[in-house]
C-alpha positions in Angstrom: 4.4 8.6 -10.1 5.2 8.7 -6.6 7.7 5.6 -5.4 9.6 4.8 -2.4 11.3 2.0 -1.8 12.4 0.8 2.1 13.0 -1.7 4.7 10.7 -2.1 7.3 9.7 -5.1 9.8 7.2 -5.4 13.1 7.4 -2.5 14.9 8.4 -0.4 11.9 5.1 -1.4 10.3 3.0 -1.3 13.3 4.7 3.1 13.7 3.9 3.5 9.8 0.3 2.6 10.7 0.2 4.7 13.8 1.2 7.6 12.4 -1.1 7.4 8.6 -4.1 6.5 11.1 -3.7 9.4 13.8 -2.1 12.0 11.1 -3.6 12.0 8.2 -7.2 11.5 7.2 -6.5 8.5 5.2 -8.8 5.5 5.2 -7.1 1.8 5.0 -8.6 -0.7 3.0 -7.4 -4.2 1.2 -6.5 -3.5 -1.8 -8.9 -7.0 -3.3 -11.4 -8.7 -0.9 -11.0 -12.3 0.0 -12.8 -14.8 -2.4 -16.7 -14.1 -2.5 -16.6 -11.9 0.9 -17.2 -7.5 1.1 -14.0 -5.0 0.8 -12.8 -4.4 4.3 -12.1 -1.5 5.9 -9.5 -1.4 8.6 -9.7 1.1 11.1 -6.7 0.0 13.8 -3.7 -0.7 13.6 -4.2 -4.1 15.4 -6.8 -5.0 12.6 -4.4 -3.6 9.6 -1.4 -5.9 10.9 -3.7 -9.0 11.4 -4.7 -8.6 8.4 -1.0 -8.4 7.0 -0.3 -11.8 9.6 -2.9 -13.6 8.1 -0.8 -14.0 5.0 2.7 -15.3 6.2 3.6 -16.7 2.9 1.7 -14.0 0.5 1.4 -10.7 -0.2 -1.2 -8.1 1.1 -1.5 -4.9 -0.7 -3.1 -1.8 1.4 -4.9 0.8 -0.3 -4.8 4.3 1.2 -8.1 6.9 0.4 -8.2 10.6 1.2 -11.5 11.4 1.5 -10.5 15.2 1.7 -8.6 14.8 -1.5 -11.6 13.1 -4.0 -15.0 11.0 -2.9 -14.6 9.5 -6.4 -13.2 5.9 -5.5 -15.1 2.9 -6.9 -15.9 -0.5 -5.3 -15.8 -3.4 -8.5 -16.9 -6.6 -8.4 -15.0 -8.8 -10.2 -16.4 -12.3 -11.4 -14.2 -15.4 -11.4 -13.5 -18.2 -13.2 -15.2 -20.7 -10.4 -12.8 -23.6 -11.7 -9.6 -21.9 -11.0 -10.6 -19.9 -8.2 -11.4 -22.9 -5.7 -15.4 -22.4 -6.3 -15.6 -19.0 -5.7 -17.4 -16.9 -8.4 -16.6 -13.2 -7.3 -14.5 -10.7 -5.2 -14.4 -6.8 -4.8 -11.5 -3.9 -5.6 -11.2 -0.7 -4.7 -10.3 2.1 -7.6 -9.3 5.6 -7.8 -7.1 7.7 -9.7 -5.2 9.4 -6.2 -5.3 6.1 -4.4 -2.1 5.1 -2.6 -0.9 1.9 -2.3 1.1 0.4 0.7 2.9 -3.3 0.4 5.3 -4.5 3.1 7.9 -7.1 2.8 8.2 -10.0 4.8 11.5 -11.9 6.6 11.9 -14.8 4.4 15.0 -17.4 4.1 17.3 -14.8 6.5 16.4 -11.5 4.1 14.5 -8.5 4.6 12.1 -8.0 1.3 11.9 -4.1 0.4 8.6 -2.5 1.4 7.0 0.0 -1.3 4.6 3.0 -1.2 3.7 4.7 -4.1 0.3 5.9 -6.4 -0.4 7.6 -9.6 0.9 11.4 -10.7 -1.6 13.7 -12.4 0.4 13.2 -15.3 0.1 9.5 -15.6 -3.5 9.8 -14.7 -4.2 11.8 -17.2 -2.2 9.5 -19.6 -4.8 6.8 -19.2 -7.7 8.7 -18.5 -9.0 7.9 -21.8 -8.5 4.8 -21.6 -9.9 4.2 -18.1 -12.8 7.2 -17.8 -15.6 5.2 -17.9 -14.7 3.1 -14.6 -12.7 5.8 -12.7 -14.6 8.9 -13.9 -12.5 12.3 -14.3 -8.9 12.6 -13.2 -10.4 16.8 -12.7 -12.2 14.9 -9.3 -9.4 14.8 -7.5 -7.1 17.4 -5.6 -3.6 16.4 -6.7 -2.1 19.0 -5.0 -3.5 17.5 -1.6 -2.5 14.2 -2.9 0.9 15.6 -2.9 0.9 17.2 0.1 -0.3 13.7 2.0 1.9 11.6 0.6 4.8 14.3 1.1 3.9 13.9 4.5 3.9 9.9 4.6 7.3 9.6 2.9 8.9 12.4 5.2 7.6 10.5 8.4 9.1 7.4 7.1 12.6 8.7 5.3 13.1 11.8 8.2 11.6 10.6 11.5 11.7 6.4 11.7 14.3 5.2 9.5 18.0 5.0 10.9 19.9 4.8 8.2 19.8 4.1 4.5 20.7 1.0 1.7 21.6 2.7 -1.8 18.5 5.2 -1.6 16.3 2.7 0.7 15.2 4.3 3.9 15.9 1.5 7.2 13.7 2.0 9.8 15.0 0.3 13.5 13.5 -2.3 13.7 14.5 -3.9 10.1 17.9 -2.0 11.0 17.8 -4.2 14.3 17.4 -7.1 12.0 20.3 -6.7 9.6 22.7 -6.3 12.3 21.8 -9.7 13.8 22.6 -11.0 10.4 20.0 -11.0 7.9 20.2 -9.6 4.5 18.4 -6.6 2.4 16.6 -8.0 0.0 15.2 -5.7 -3.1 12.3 -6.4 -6.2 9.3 -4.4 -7.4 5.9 -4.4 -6.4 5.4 -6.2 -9.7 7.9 -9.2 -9.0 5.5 -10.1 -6.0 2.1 -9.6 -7.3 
């Protein structure tokens, strides 16, 4: 499975964006739709980052589709419990086996939270494709060598060409660099500690 781990704020984000959008033929969506409302789509980097604003205090995980590398993704509903969920009876998620998934960290009480990117191996993929074939078809419909190659490209953007230095094995890109030398702190969890 494909991880990496680094510190990125504002600008930083807004360059990661820039570069996925104009570089690669990735699509950006949300990785689960607002409460009874459609999957969006986000097709500028002005759109992906209000999207990000729009929840200060939460997290917002980005999902990244290659069209070149599978058209297999799936859009699922998913009902909800209307008495937990504030009335709302339904909301949508995207799925694939080659997805990639994008989650930036916020500045919260003087730190820096770790930002993530990551998605499945073949291997793994294949690990639970028995378990998982009948909602995200074959892992066989996807290119994982492309996969690779995109996400090779990604990560080298981020560790070679925008980060200025390093924390343990945590890329700092100048902006969150910029940050820590006025005084605030790295911070450092897994995705699954915020979700």
């Amino acid at each position: 499975m494909a991880n990496l781990d680094f510190y990125a704020v504002d600008q930083d984000i807004s360059d990661i964006w820039e570069f996925i959008l104009s570089e690669t033929d990735c699509k950006v969506f949300e990785s689960y739709s607002e409460f009874e409302s459609e999957l969006r789509e986000f097709k500028s980097v002005s759109a992906i980052i209000e999207a990000y604003n729009s929840k200060p205090f939460g997290t917002f995980l980005f999902e990244l589709w290659s069209p070149s590398v599978s058209s297999k993704v799936v859009i699922k509903r998913i009902e909800l419990d209307s008495k937990k969920c504030d009335g709302a009876t339904y909301r949508f998620r995207i799925e694939g086996w080659g997805l990639m998934q994008f989650h930036f960290g916020r500045i919260r009480n003087g730190e820096i939270e770790s930002s993530n990117f990551g998605h499945n191996s073949e291997k793994r993929a294949r690990n639970w494709e028995v378990t998982l074939f009948d909602e995200l078809g074959s892992v066989e419909e996807w290119n994982w060598t492309l996969l690779k190659k995109i996400s090779g490209k990604i990560q080298y953007h981020i560790r070679k060409r925008l980060a200025v230095s390093k924390v343990s094995s945590r890329p700092i890109l100048n902006t969150a660099f910029k940050k820590h030398s006025e005084g605030y702190r790295f911070k450092h969890f897994t995705i699954e500690d915020k979700l």
